[in-house]
C-alpha positions in Angstrom: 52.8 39.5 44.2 51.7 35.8 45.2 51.9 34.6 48.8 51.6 31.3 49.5 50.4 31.4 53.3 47.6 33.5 52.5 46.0 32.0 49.7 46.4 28.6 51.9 45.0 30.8 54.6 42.0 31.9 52.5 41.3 28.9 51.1 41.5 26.3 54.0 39.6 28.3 56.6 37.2 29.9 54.2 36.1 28.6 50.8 37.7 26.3 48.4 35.4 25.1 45.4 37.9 22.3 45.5 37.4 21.2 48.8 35.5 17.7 50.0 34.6 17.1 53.8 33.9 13.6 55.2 33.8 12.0 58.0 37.3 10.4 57.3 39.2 13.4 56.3 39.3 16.2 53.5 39.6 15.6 50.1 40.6 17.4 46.9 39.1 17.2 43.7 41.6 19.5 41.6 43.2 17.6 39.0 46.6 18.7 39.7 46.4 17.6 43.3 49.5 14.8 43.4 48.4 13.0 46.9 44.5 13.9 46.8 44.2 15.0 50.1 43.6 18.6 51.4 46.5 20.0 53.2 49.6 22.6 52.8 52.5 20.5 51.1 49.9 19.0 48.4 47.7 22.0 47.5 48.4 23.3 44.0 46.8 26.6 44.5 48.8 27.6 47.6 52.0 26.1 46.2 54.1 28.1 43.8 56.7 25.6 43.2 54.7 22.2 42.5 54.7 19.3 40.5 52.7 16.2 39.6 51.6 13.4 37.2 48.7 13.4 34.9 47.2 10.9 32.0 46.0 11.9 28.7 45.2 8.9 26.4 47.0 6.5 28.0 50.7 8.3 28.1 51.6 9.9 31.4 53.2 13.6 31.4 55.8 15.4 33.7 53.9 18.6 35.0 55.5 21.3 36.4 55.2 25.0 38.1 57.6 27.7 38.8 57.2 31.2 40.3 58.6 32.6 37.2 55.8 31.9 35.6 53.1 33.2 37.7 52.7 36.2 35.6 51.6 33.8 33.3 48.3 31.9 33.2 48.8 30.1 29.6 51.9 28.8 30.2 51.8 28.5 33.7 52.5 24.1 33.6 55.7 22.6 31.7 54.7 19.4 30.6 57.3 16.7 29.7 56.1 13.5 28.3 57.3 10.4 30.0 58.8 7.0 28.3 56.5 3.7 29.0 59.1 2.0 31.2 59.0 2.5 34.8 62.5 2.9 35.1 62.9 5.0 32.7 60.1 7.3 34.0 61.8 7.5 37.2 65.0 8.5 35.5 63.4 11.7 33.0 61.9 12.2 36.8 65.1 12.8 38.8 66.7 14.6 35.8 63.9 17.0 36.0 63.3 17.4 40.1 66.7 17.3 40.8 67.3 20.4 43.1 63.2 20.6 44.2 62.1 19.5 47.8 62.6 15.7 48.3 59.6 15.1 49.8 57.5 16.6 46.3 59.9 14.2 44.5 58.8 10.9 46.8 54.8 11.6 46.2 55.5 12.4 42.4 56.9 8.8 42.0 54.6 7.5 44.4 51.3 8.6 42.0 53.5 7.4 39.1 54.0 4.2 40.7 50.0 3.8 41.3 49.2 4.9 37.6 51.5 2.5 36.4 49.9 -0.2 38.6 46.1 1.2 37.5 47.3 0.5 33.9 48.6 -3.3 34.3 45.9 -3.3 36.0 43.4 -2.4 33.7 45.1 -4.5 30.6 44.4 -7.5 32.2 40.8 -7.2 33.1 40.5 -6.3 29.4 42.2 -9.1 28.3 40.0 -11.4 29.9 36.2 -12.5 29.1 33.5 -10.4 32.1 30.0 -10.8 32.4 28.1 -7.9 31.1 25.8 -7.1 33.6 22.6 -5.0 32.3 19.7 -4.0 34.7 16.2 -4.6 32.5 13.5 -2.0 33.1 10.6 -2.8 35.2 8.1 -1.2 33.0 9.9 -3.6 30.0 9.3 -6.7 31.8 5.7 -6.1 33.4 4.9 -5.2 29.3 6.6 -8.4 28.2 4.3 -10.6 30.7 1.0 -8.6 29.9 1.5 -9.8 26.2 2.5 -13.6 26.9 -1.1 -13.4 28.9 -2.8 -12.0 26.5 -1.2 -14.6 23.1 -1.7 -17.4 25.8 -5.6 -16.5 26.1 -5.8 -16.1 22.6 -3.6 -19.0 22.1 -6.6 -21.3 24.1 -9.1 -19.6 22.1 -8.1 -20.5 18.8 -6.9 -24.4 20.2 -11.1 -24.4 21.3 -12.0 -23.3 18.1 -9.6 -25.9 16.0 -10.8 -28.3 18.0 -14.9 -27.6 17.6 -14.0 -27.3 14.0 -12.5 -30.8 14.0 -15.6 -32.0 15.7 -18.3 -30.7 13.4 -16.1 -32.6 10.4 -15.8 -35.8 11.8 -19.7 -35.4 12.8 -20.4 -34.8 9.0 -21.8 -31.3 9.5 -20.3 -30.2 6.2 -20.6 -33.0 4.4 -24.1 -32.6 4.7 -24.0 -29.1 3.3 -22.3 -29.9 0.8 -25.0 -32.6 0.1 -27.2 -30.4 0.4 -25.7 -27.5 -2.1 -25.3 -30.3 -5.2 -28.8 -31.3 -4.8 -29.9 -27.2 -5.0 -27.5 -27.4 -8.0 -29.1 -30.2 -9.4 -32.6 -28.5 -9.0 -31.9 -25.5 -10.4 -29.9 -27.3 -13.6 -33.5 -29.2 -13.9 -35.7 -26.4 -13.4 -33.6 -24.3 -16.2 -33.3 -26.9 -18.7 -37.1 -27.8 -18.7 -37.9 -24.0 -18.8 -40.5 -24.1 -15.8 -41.0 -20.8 -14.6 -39.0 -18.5 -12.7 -36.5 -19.7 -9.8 -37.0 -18.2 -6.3 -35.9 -18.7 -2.7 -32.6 -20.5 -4.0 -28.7 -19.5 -2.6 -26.9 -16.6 -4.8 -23.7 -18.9 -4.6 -25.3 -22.1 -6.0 -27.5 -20.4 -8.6 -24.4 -18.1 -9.7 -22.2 -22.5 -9.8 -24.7 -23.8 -12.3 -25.0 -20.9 -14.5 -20.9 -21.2 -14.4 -21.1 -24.8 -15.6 -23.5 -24.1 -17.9 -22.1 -21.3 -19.6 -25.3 -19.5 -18.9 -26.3 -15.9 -18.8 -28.9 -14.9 -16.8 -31.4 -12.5 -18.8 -33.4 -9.2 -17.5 -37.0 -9.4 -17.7 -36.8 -5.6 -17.8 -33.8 -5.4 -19.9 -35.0 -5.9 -23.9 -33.3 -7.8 -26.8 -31.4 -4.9 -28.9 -33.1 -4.9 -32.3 -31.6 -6.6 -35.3 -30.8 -4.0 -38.0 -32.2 -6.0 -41.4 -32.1 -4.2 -44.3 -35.5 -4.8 -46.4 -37.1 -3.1 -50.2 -38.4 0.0 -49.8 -41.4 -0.8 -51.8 -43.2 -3.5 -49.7 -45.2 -0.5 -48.0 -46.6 0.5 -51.4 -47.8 -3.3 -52.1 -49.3 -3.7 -48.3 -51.2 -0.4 -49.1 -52.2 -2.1 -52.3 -53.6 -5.6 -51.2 -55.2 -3.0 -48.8 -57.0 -1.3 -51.2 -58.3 -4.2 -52.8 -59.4 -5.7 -49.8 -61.4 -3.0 -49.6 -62.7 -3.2 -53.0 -63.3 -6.7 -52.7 -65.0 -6.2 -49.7 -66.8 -3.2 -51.3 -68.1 -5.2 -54.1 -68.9 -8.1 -52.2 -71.6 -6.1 -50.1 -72.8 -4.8 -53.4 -73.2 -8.5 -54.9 -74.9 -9.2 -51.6 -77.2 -7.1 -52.3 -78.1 -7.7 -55.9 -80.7 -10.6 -57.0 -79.1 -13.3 -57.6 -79.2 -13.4 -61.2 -76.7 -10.6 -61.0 -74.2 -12.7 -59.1 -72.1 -13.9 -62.2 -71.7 -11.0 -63.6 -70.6 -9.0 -60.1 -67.5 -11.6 -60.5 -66.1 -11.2 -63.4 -66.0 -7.1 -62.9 -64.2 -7.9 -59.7 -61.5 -10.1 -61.6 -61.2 -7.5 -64.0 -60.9 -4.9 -61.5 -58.2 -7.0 -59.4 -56.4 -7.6 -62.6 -55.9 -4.0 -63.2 -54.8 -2.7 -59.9 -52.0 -5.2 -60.0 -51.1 -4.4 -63.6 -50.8 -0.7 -62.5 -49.2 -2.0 -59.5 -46.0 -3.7 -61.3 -45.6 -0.6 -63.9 -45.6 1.8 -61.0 -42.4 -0.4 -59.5 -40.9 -0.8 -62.1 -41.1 3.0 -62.7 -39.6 3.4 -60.0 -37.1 1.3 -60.0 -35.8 2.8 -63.1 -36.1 6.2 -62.0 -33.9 5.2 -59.0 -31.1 3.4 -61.7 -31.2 6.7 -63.5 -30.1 8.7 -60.5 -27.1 6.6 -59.2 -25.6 5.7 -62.6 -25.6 9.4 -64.4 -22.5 8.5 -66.3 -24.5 5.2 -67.7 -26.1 5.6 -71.2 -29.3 7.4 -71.0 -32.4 5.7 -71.5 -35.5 6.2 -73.0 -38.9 6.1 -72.2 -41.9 4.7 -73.8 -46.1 5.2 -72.5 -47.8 2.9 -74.4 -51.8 3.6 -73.2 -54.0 0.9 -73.5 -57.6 1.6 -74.0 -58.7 -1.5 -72.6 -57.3 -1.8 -69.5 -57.1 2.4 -69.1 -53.6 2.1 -67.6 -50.1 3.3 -69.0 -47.3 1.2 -69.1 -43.5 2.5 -69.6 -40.8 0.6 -71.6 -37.0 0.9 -71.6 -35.6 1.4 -75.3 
């Protein structure tokens, strides 16, 4: 069974989570609370017959609490919605409060009188244009000014170096090194045309411009030429090794001639024509011997040939022919 007086008993002279003290007065914070203030007539919890106003996106409500509903938590409120005219507020009001304390029915349209004044309130502040008033962070700002100091130092550095910069041009300082590099150029365009020796102690960049120009490579003295492949008979060997051998008979019989009288001399001569005849008659039959021998092994499905030795007595050599 509820008891009004002593929950209000309980609450005001012991503990109320709801409760505010200040130096003006107490205070409520509960939301059903119609006045706001701490007392007996407008506490909801020590009231069971109570009624009050309350917004919910924008629309006001109608709530109200019986004792017949005690028993029941959920449905302890009745809420009735109210219509956006005043006057018709005032009217769903009376129609609803009609035999409840007249007093409860003055504050109810009192706080509905105030909400409806918040609201106009409020839709003309939006309607017009405020200053948006933002607090910047100190650390933000000390941060900014650090890095304004530190571009306007750099800032003067770069403005000194522009400005030396500007001096050394109009003082000629690079057009003297540029002077300077073409006649290097020039040099070492000289120096490699006219072959004379190597080039030292000259720039990279200046020596790497004229071989540009010049369509230049510049050549290794460790790195060799690649050979040429040349393709050569296979039969000059046997002819060096030939004139070979008769040097060496000439020689041979020229230090025997050297040492016969000298009525010997003329006759010394004409066996070493004779000789040299011979060795190149043998010579040219042993290449072409060869030669043929070599036609008869790539062309197999050529007619065959036949060979001839003709010996002669005289010159003691054999000779092949080709029928």
């Amino acid at each position: 069974m509820q008891h009004d007086e002593v929950i209000w008993q309980v609450i005001r002279h012991n503990h109320c989570s709801f409760m505010t003290k200040i130096t003006t007065g107490n205070f409520c914070r509960n939301p059903y609370n119609v006045t706001g203030i701490c007392n007996r007539s407008s506490c909801p919890l020590a009231n069971s017959r109570y009624a009050t106003i309350r917004e919910d996106n924008g629309v006001f409500y109608l709530y109200m609490k019986t004792i017949e509903r005690a028993h029941m938590p959920k449905d302890l409120w009745e809420r009735v919605k109210l219509p956006r005219n005043y006057e018709q507020a005032l009217e769903v009001i009376d129609k609803h409060l009609m035999y409840w304390p007249k007093l409860l029915v003055h504050k109810v349209k009192q706080r509905l009188t105030k909400m409806t004044q918040t609201r106009i309130r409020m839709r003309k502040l939006a309607l017009k244009n405020r200053e948006i008033i933002k607090t910047l962070p100190r650390k933000e700002i000390k941060r900014e000014a650090r890095r304004e100091a530190k571009a306007e130092r750099a800032a003067v550095i770069d403005k000194a170096i522009e400005n030396e910069l500007v001096e050394r041009h109009k003082n000629g300082l690079y057009q003297q090194q540029k002077e300077a590099e073409k006649l290097i150029e020039v040099e070492i365009l000289e120096r490699i045309q006219k072959g004379v020796g190597d080039i030292y102690n000259y720039p990279v960049d200046a020596y790497n411009r004229v071989l540009d120009m010049e369509k230049l490579q510049p050549a290794d003295e460790e790195d060799e030429e690649e050979a040429e492949i040349e393709y050569v008979e296979g039969y000059d060997e046997l002819e060096e090794e030939d004139d070979i051998e008769d040097f060496g008979a000439f020689s041979i019989h020229e230090s025997q001639g050297n040492d016969t009288d000298d009525e010997n001399d003329g006759s010394s001569e004409d066996e070493e024509t004779k000789a040299l005849n011979q060795r190149k008659a043998k010579r040219k039959s042993t290449l072409a011997s060869k030669k043929l021998e070599k036609d008869d092994l790539d062309s197999k499905s050529k007619k065959t040939r036949v060979l001839v030795e003709v010996e002669c007595d005289d010159a003691g050599e054999r000779q092949r022919l080709v029928q």
